[in-house]
Backbone bond lengths (Angstrom), bond angles and torsions (degrees), N, CA, C in turn:
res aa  C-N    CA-C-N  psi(-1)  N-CA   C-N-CA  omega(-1)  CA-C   N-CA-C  phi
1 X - - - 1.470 - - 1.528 109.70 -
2 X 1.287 102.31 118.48 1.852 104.65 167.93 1.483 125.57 -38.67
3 X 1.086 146.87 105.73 1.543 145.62 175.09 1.479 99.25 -73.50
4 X 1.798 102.60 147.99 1.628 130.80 -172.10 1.851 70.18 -73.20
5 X 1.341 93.98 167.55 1.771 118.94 173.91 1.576 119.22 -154.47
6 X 1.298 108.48 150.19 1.547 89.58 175.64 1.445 130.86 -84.66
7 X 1.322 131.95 22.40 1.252 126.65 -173.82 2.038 96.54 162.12
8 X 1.205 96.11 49.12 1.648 107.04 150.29 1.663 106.76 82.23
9 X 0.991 121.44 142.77 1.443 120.71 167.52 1.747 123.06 131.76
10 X 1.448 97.46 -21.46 1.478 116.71 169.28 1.362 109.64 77.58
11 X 1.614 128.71 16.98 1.314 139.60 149.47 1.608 103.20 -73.40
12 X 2.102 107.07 147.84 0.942 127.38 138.04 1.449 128.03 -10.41
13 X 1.292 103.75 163.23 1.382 106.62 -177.19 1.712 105.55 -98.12
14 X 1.182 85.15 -56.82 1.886 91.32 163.83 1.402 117.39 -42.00
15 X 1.240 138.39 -25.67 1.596 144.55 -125.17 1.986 75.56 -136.16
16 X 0.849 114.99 -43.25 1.543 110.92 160.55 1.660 128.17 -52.95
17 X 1.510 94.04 -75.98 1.426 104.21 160.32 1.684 124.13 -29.07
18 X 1.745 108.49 -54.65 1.198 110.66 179.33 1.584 122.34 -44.55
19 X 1.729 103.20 -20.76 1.663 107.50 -152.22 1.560 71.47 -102.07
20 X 1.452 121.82 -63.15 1.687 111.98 -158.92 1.827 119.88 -43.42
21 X 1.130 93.36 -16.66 1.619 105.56 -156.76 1.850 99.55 -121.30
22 X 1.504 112.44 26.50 1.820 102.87 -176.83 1.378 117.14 -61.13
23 X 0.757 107.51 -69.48 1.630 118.56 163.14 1.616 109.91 4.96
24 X 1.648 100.97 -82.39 1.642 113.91 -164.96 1.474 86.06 -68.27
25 X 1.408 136.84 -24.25 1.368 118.68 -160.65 1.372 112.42 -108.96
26 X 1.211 133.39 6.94 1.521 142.45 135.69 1.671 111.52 -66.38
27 X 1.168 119.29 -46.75 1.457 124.45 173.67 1.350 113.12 -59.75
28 X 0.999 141.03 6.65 1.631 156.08 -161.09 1.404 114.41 -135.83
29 X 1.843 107.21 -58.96 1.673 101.12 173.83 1.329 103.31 -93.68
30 X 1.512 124.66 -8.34 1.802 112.73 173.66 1.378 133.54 -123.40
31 X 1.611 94.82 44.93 1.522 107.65 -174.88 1.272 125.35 -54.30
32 X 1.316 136.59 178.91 1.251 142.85 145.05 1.302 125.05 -30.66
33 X 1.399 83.35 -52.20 1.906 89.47 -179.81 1.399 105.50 -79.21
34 X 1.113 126.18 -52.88 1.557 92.63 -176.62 1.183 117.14 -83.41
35 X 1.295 120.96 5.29 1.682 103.01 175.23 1.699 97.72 -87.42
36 X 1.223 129.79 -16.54 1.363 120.16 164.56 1.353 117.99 -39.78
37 X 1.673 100.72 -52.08 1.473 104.96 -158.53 1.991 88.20 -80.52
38 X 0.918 130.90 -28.16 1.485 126.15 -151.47 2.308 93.26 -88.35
39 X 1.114 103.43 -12.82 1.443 125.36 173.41 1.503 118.54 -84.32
40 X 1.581 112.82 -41.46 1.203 120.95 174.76 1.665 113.55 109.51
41 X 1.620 103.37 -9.59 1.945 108.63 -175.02 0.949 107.31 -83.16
42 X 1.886 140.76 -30.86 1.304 135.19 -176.77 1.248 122.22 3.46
43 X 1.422 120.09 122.80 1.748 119.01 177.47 1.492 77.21 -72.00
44 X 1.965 116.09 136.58 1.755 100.83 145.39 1.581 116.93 -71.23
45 X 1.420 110.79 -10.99 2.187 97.87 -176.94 1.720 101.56 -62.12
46 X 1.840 104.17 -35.70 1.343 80.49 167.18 1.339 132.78 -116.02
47 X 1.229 125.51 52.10 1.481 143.31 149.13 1.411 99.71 -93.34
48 X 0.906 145.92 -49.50 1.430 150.46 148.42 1.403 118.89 -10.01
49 X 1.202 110.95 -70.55 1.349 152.05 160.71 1.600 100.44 -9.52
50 X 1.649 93.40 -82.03 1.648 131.48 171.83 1.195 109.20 -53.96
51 X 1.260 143.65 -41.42 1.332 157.28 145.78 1.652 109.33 5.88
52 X 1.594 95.91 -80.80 1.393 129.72 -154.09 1.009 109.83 -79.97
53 X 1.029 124.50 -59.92 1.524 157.97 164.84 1.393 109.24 -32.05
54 X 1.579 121.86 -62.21 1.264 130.35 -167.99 1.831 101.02 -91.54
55 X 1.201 120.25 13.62 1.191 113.85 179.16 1.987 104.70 -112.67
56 X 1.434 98.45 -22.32 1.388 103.69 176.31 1.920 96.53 -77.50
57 X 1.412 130.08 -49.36 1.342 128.64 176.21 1.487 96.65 -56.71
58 X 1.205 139.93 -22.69 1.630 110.21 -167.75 1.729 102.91 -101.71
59 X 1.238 94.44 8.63 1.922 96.17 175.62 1.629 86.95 -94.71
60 X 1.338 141.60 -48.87 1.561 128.21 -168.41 1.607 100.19 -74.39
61 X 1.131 117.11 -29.58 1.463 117.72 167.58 1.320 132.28 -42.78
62 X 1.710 96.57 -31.99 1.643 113.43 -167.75 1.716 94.69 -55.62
63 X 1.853 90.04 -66.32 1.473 113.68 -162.59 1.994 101.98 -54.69
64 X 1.333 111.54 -16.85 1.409 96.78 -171.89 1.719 113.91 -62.63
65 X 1.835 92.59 -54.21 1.612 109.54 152.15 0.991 125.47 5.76
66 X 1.519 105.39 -105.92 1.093 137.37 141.76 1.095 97.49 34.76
67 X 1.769 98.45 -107.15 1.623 134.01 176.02 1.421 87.72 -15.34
68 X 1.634 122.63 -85.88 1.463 111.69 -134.11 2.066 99.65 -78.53
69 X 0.977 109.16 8.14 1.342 113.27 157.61 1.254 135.44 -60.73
70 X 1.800 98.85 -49.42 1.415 113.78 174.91 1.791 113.96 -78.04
71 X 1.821 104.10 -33.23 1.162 108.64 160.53 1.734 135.88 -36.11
72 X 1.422 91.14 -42.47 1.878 112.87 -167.40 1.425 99.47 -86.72
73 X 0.998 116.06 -23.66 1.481 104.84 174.10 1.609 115.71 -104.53
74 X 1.074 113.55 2.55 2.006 114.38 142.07 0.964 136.25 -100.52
75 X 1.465 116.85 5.96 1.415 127.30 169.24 1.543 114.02 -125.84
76 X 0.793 124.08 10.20 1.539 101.99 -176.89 2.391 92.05 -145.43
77 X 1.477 106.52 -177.63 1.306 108.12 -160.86 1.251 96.64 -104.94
78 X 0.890 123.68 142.64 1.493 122.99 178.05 1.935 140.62 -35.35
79 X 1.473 80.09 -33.49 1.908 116.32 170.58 1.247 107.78 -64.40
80 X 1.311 127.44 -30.01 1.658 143.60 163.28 1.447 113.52 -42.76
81 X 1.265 115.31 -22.97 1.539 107.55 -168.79 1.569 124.96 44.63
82 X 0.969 120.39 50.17 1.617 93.93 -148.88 1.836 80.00 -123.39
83 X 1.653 133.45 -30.30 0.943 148.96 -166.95 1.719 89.18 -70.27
84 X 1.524 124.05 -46.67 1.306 103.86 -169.81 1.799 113.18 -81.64
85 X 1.310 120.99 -8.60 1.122 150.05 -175.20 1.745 103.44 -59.52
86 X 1.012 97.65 -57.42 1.207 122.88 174.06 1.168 131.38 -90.82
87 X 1.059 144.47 -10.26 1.612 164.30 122.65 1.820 94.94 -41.83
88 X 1.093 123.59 -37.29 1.224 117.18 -170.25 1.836 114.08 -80.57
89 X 1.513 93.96 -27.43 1.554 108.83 161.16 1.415 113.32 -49.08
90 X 1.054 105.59 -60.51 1.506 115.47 -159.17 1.441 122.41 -77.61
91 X 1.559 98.07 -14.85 1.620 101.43 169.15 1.729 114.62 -87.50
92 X 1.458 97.84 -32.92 1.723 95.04 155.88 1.652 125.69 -43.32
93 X 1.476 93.68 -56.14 1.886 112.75 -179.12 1.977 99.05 -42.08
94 X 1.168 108.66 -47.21 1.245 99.24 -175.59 1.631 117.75 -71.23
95 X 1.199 125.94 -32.36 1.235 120.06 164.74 1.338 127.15 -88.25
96 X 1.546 118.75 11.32 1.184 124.86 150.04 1.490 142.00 -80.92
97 X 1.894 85.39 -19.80 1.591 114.47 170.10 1.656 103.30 -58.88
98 X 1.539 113.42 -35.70 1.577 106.10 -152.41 1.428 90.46 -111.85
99 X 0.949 131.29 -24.66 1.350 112.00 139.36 1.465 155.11 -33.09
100 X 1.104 108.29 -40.44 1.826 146.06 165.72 1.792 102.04 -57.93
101 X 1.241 98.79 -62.57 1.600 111.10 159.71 1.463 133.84 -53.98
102 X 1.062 120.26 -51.23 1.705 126.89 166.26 1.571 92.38 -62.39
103 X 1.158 142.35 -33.41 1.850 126.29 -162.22 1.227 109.60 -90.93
104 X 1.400 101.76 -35.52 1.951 113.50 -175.09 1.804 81.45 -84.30
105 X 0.930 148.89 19.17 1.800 122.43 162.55 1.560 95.02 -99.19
106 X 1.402 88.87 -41.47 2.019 101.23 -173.50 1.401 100.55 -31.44
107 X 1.405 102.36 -74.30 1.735 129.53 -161.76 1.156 102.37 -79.80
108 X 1.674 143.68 -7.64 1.104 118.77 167.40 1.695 113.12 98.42
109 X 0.970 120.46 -2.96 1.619 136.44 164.62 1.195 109.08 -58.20
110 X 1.648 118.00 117.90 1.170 112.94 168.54 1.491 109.08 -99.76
111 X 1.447 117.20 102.93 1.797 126.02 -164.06 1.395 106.40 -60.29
112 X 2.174 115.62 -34.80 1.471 93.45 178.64 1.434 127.48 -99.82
113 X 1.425 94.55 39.65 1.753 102.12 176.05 1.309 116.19 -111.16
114 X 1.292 102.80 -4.01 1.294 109.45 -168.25 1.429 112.36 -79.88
115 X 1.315 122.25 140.10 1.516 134.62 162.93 1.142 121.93 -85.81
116 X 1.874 140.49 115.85 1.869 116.63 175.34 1.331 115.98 -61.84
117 X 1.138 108.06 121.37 1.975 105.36 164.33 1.444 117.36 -78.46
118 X 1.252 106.96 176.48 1.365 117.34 -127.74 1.773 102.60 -59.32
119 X 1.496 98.04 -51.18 1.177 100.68 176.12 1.387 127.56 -51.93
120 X 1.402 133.46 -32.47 1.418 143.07 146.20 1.361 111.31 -15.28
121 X 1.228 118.09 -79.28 1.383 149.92 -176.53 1.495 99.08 -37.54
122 X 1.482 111.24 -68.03 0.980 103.14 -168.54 1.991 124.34 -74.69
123 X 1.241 96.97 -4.16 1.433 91.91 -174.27 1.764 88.79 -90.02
124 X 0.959 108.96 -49.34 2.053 123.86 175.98 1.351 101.21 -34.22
125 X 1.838 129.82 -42.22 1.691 112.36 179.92 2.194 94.46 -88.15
126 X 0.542 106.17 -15.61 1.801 105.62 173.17 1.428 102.46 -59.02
127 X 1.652 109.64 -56.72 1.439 84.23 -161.94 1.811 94.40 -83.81
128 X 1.555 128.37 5.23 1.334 101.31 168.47 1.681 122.79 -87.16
129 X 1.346 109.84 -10.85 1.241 115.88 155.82 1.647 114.43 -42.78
130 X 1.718 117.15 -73.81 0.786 110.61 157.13 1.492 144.21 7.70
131 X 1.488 109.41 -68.81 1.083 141.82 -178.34 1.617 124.85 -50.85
132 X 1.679 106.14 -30.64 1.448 124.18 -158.94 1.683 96.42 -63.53
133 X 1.245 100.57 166.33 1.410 110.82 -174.62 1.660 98.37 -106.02
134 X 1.281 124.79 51.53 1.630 121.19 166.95 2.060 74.95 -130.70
135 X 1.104 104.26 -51.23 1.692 113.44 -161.65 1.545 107.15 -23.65
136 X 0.961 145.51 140.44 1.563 146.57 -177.18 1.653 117.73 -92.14
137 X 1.389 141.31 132.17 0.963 156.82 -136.07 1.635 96.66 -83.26
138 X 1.465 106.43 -32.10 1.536 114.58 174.53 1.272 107.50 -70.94
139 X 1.294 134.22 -48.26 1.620 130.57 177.76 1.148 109.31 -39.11
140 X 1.416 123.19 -72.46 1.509 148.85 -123.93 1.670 88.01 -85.84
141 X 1.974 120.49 -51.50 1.556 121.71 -172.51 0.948 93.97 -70.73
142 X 1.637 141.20 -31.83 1.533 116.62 -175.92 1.760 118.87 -90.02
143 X 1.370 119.12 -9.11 1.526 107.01 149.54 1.153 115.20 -97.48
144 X 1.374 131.01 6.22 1.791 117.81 145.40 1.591 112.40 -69.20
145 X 0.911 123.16 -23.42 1.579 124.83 -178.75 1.564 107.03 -84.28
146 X 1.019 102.42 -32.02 1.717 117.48 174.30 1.101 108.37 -41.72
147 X 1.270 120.93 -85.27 1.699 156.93 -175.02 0.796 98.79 -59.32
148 X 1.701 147.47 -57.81 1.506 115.84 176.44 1.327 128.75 -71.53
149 X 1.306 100.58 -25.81 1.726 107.82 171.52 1.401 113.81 -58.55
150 X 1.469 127.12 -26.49 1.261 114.89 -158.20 1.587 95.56 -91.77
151 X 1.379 104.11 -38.49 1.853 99.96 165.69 1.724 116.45 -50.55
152 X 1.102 109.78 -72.49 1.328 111.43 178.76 1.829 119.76 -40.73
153 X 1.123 107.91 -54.94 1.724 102.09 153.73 1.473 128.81 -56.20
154 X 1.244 111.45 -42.84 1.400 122.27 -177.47 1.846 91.99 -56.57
155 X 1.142 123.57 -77.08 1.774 124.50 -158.13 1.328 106.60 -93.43
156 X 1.561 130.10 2.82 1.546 114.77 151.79 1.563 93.54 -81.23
157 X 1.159 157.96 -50.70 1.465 124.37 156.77 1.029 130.08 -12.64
158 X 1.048 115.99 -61.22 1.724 114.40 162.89 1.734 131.56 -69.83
159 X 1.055 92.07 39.51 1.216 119.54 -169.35 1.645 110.67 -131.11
160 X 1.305 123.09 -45.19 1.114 110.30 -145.09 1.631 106.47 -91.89
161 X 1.352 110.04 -165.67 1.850 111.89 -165.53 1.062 96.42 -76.32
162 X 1.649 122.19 127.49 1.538 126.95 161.66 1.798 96.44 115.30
163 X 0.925 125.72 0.28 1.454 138.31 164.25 1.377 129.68 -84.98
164 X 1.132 104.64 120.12 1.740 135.66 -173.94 1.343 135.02 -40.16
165 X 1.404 88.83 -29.90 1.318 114.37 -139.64 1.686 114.55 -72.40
166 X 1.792 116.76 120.31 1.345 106.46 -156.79 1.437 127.24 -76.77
167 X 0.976 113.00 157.20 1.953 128.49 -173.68 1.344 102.42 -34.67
168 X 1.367 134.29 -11.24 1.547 114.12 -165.46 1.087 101.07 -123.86
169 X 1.488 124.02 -4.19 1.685 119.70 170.07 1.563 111.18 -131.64
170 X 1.678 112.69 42.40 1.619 112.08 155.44 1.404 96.92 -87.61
171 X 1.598 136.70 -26.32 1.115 115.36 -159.09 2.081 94.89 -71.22
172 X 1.230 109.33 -50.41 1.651 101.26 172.78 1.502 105.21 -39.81
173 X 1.687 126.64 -56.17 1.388 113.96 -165.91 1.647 113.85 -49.96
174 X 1.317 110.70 -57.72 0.789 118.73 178.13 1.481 130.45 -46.84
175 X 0.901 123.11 -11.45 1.454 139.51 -146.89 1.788 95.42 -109.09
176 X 1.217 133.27 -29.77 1.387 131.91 160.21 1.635 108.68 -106.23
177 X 1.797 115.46 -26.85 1.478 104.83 -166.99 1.439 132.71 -104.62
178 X 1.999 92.59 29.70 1.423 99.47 177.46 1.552 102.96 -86.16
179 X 1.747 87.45 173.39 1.706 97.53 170.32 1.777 124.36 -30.08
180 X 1.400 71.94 -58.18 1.695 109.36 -165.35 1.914 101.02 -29.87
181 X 1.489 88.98 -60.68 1.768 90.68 -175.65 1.656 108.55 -87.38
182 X 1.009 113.81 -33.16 1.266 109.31 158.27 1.883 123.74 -24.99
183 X 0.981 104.40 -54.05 1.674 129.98 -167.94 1.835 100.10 -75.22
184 X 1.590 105.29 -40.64 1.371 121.93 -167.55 1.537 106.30 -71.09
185 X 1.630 107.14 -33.27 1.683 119.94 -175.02 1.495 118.99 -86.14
186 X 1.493 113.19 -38.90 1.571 107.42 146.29 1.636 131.92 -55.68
187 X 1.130 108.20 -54.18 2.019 102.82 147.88 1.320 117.47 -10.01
188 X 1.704 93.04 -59.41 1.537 97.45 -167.57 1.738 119.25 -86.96
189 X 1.268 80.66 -2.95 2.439 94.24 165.99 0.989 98.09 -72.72
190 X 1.591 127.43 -77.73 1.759 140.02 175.63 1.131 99.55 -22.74
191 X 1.236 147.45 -55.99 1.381 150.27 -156.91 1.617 93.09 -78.62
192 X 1.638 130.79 -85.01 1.028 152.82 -158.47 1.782 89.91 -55.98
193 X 1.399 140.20 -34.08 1.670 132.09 -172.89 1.457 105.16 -93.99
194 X 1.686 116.90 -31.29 1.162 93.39 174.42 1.521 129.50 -91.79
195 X 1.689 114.50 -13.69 1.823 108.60 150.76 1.377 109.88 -63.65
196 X 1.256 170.03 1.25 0.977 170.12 65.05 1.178 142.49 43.17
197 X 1.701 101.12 -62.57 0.972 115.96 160.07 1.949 113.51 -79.15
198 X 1.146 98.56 -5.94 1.607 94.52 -171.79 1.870 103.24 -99.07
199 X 1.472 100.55 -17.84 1.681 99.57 176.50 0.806 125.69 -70.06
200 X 1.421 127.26 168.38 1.795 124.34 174.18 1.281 91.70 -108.58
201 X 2.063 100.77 164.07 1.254 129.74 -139.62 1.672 93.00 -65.79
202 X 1.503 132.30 -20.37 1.242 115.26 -165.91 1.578 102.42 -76.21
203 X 1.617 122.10 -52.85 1.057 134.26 164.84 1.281 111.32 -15.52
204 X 1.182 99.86 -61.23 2.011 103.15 -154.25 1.673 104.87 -91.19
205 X 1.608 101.48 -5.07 1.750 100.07 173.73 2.011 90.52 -81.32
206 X 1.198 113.70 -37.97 1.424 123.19 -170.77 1.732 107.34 -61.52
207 X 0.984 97.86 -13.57 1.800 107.91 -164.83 1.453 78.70 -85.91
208 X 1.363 110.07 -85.62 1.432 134.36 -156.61 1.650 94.37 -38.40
209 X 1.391 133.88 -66.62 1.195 126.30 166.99 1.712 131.39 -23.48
210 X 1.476 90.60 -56.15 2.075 99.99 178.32 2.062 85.17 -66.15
211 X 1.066 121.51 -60.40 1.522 110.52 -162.11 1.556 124.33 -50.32
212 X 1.409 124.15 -9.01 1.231 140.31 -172.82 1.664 107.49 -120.22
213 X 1.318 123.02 -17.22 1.299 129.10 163.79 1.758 99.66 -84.71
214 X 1.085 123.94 -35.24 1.500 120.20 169.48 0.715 92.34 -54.73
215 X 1.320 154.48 -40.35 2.012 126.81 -142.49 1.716 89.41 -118.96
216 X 1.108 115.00 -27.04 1.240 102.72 169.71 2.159 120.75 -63.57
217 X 1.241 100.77 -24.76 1.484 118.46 -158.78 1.658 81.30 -91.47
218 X 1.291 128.75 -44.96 1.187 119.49 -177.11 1.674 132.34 -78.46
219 X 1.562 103.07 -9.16 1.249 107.83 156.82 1.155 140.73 -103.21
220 X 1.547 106.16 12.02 1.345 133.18 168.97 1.632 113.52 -93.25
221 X 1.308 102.88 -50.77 1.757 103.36 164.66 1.510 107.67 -60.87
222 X 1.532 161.31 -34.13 1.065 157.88 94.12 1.257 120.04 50.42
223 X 1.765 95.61 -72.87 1.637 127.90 -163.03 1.876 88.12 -82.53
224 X 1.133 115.25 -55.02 1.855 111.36 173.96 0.928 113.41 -40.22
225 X 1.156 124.67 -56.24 1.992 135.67 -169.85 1.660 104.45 -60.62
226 X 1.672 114.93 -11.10 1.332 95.39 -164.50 1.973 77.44 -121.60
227 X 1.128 118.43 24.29 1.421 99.89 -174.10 1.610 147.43 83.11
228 X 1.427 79.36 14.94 1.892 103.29 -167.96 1.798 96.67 -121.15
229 X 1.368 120.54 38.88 1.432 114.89 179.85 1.941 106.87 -60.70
């Protein structure tokens, strides 16, 4: 089925966005930090860093879920699929939790000592904004599509032929930059273009806003992992 677009061509709306916004969104999937690791120089203090840090954000993450779980199933019809879509997120989230755990024993991270810095914090009350019950079901699925996409791009880079990247952190690459989620994060475009196309202009200015504060929030957590909080 052809998707509405903003200015001709029969692309997505997201798939728009992606082009209006390259800039911030190369700065997000082609940071420093991961081109360290996709290079092979990575400081580990700050993979470490990223470690800890990103394991305390993927516990507020759970609950963001969550949210747009309970969201998808008051807004949309059941034929939508979009409730199991997302249920399917969240059963990942849990084996990413114990994951987080097996890597921080590896490396020596002690996860419950850890404090979030600042930048943490601040992306952690964003997505509880998110969360509010006025917030619209279109916002909330299109910075869940955000955030995993930018992982999944970010470390299938580190993945690909001509990449550096050392023996003890493909299992992390791998771990967002296979197919598998790859396939799972376009799902979550289809989902995120076709409320989209069904919102009105305030909505989808509101979308477009959370989607560019994602990439902003994600190149700031980035800049933490390397010690620049």
């Amino acid at each position: 089925m052809e998707r509405k677009q903003e200015g001709g061509g029969g692309i997505g709306i997201t798939e728009t966005w992606l082009k209006k916004h390259t800039l911030l969104y190369k700065g997000a999937t082609r940071h420093p930090f991961i081109l360290s690791i996709r290079d092979g120089t990575v400081d580990l203090s700050s993979f470490k860093r990223w470690l800890g840090q990103d394991y305390l954000f993927v516990r507020n993450f759970v609950l963001f879920v969550a949210n747009v779980l309970q969201k998808s199933s008051k807004a949309l019809d059941e034929k939508d699929g979009d409730m199991e879509v997302v249920l399917g997120g969240i059963t990942s989230l849990s084996d990413e939790l114990t994951w987080f755990k097996t890597e921080a024993s590896k490396w020596d991270v002690m996860l419950h000592g850890i404090a979030p810095q600042k930048t943490n914090q601040n992306y952690c009350r964003f997505l509880e904004s998110l969360m509010s019950t006025e917030m619209d079901y279109t916002v909330a699925v299109t910075a869940f599509w955000a955030i995993e996409t930018v992982y999944q791009k970010s470390f299938a880079f580190c993945l690909e032929d001509g990449s550096k990247t050392p023996a003890e952190l493909i299992d992390t690459c791998q771990r967002w930059g296979n197919e598998g989620f790859g396939q799972y994060c376009q799902t979550l475009q289809g989902i995120a273009n076709r409320c989209l196309e069904k919102a009105t202009y305030d909505i989808r200015s509101k979308a477009e806003a959370t989607f560019i504060r994602v990439l902003e929030y994600e190149i700031e957590f980035w800049n933490m992992s390397q010690g620049r909080d």
